[in-house]
C-alpha positions as CSV (number, residue, x, y, z in Angstrom):
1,X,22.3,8.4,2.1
2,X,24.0,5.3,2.7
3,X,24.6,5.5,6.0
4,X,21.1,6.4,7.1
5,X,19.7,3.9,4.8
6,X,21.8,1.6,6.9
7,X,20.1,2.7,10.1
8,X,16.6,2.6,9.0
9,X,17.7,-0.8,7.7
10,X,18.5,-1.5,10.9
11,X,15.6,0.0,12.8
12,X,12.7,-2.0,10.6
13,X,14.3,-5.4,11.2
14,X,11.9,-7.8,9.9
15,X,9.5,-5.7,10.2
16,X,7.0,-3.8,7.6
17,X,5.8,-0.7,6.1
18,X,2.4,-0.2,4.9
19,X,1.6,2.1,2.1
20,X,-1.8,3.9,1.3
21,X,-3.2,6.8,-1.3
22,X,-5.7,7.7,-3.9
23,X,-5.7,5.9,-7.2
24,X,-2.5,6.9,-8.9
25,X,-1.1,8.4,-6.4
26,X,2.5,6.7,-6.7
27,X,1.7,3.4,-4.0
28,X,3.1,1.0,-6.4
29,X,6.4,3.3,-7.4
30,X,7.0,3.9,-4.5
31,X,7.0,0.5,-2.4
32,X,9.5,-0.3,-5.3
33,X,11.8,2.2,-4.2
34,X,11.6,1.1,-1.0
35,X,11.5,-2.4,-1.7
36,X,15.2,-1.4,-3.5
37,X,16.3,0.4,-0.2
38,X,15.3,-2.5,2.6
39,X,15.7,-5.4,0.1
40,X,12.7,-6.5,1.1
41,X,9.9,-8.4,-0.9
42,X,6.5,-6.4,-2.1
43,X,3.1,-7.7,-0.7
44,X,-0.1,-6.6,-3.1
45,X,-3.2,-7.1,-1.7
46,X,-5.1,-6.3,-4.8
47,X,-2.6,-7.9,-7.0
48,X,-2.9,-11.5,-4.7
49,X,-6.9,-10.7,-5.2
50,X,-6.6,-10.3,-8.6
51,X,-4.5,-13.0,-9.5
52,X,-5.9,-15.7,-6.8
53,X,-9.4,-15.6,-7.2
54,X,-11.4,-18.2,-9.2
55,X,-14.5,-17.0,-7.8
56,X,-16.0,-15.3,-10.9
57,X,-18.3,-12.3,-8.3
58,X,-15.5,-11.7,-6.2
59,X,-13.7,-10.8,-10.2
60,X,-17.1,-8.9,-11.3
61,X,-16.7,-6.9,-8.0
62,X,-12.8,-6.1,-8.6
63,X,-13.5,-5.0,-11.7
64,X,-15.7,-2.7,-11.0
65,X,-13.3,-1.1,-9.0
66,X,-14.6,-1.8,-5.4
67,X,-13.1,-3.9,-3.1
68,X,-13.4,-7.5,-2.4
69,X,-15.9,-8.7,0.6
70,X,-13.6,-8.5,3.8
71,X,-14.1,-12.3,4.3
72,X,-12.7,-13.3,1.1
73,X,-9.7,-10.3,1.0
74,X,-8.3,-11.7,4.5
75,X,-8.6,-15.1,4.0
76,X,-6.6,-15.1,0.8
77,X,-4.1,-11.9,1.6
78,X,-3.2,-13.0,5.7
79,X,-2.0,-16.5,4.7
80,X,1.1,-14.7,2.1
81,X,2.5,-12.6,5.1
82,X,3.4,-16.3,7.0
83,X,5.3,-17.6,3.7
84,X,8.5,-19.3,4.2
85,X,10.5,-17.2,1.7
86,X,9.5,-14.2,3.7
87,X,11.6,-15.6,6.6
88,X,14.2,-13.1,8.0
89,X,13.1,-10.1,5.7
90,X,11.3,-7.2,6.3
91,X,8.5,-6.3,4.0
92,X,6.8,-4.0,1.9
93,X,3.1,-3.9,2.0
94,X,1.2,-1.9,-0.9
95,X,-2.1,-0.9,0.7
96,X,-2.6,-4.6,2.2
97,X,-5.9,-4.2,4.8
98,X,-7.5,-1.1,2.9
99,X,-11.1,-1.4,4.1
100,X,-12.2,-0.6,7.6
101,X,-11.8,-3.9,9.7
102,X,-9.1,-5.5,8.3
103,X,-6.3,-2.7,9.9
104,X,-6.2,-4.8,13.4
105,X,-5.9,-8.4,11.6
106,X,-3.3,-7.3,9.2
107,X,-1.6,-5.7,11.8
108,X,-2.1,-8.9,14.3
109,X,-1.1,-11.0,11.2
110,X,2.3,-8.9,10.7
111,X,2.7,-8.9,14.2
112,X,2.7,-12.8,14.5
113,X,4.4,-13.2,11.7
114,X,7.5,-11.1,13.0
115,X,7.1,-8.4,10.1
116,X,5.8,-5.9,12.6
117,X,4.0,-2.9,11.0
118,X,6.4,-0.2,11.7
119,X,5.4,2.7,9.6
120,X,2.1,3.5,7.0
121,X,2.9,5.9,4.5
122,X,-0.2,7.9,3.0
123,X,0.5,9.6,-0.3
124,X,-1.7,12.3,-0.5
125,X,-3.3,13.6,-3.8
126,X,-6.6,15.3,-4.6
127,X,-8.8,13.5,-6.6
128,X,-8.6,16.2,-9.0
129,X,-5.1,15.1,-9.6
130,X,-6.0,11.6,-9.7
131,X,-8.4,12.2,-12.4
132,X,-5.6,14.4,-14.4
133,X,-3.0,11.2,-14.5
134,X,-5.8,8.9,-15.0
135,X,-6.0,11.0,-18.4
136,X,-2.7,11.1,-18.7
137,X,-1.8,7.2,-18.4
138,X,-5.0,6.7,-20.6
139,X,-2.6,8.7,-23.3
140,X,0.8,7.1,-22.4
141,X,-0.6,3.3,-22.3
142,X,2.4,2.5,-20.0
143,X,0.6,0.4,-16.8
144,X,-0.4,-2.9,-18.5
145,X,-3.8,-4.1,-18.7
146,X,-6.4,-4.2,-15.7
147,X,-9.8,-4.5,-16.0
148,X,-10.6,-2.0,-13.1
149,X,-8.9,0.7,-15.5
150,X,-11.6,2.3,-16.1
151,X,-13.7,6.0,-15.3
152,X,-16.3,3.6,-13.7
153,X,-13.8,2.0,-11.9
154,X,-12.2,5.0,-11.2
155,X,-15.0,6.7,-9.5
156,X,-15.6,3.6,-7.4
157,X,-12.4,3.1,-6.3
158,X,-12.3,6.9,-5.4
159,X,-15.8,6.3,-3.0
160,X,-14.0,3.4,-1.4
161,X,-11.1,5.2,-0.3
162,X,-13.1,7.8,1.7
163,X,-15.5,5.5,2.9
164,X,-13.3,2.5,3.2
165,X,-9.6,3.5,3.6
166,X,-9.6,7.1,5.3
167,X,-10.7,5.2,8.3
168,X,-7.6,2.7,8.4
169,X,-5.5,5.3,7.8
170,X,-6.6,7.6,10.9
171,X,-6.5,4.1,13.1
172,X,-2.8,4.3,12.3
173,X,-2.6,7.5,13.0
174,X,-3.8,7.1,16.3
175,X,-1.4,4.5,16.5
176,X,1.5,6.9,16.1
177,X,3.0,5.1,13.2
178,X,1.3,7.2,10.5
179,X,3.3,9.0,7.9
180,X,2.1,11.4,5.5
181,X,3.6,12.7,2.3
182,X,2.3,15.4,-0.6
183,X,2.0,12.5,-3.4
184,X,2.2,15.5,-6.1
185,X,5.9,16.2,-5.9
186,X,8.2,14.9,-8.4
187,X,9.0,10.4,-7.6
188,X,12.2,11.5,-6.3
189,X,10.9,14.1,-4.3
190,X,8.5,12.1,-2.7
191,X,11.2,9.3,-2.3
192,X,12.9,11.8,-0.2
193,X,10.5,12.8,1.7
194,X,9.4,9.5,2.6
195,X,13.0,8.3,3.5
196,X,13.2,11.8,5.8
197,X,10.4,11.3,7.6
198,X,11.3,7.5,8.8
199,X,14.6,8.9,9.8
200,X,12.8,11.8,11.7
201,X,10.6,8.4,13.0
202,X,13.3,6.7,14.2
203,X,15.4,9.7,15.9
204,X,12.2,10.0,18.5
């Protein structure tokens, strides 16, 4: 895999990937694999909102699993793409623009920036199987504490990805840079795949 991780280092440049999925459907597992692969630094939109924000609704709101209002998201998440340590590298972006709006700043933002958007990834699960490893990290208490952790929160976060997020992920597709993937298989598996269909990307 060396080689052609070599070429799809070559072909994203400084540019980005933007990943998307369900709750718990592998977005932050797998940008770290990919952040391994390119070298490249990992750019949260929820984690810069929740770790940013003194503004105590915008927290209420987070917690309860929805997203923040687009005015506030953009305003703190567009200014971290133009940071001088990102300078030269290409970037890994975990679900930054995920409400319907915010795809064609993001991508303006990225595109300024020169950390193109390149590729989105959707990991695909059912929420059924979001709701079965919700149980299941509820028994394995292995991802750290966050207050939107919760079957409330859950739900919510659930409503906003149809509502919200399926819209910003068929913009991309339309844009021809849209990748989807069966988030169910095995983290390796899905690695794979992912790595495959970039390759298959960059051969047309």
């Amino acid at each position: 895999m060396n080689e052609e991780a070599e070429k799809l280092r070559h072909w994203l440049g400084t540019g980005s990937i933007n990943i998307f999925g369900r709750p718990f459907s592998g977005k932050d597992t797998q940008s770290k694999n990919l952040s391994t692969i390119f070298q490249a630094p990992i750019i949260g939109g929820g984690d810069i909102i929740r770790s940013s924000t003194d503004d105590q609704q915008i927290q209420e709101i987070i917690d309860k699993g929805n997203l923040a209002p687009q005015q506030d998201y953009l305003k703190l998440v567009i200014p971290y793409l133009s940071n001088e340590e990102y300078n030269g590298k290409p970037l890994i972006l975990n679900s930054l623009g995920r409400w319907h709006g915010e795809e064609e700043p993001i991508m303006s933002a990225a595109h300024l920036t020169r950390h193109p958007v390149k590729a989105v990834i959707n990991l695909e699960i059912s929420e059924e199987d979001v709701w079965k490893r919700w149980e299941a990290a509820k028994h394995r208490k292995d991802r750290g504490f966050r207050n939107d952790d919760n079957d409330l929160s859950i739900k919510n976060r659930l409503a906003e990805f149809q509502n919200k997020t399926v819209p910003v992920i068929e913009y991309y597709n339309e844009k021809g840079i849209l990748i989807t993937v069966n988030g169910t298989q095995a983290e390796d598996d899905v690695s794979k795949k992912i790595l495959t269909q970039l390759l298959q990307k960059l051969e047309h």
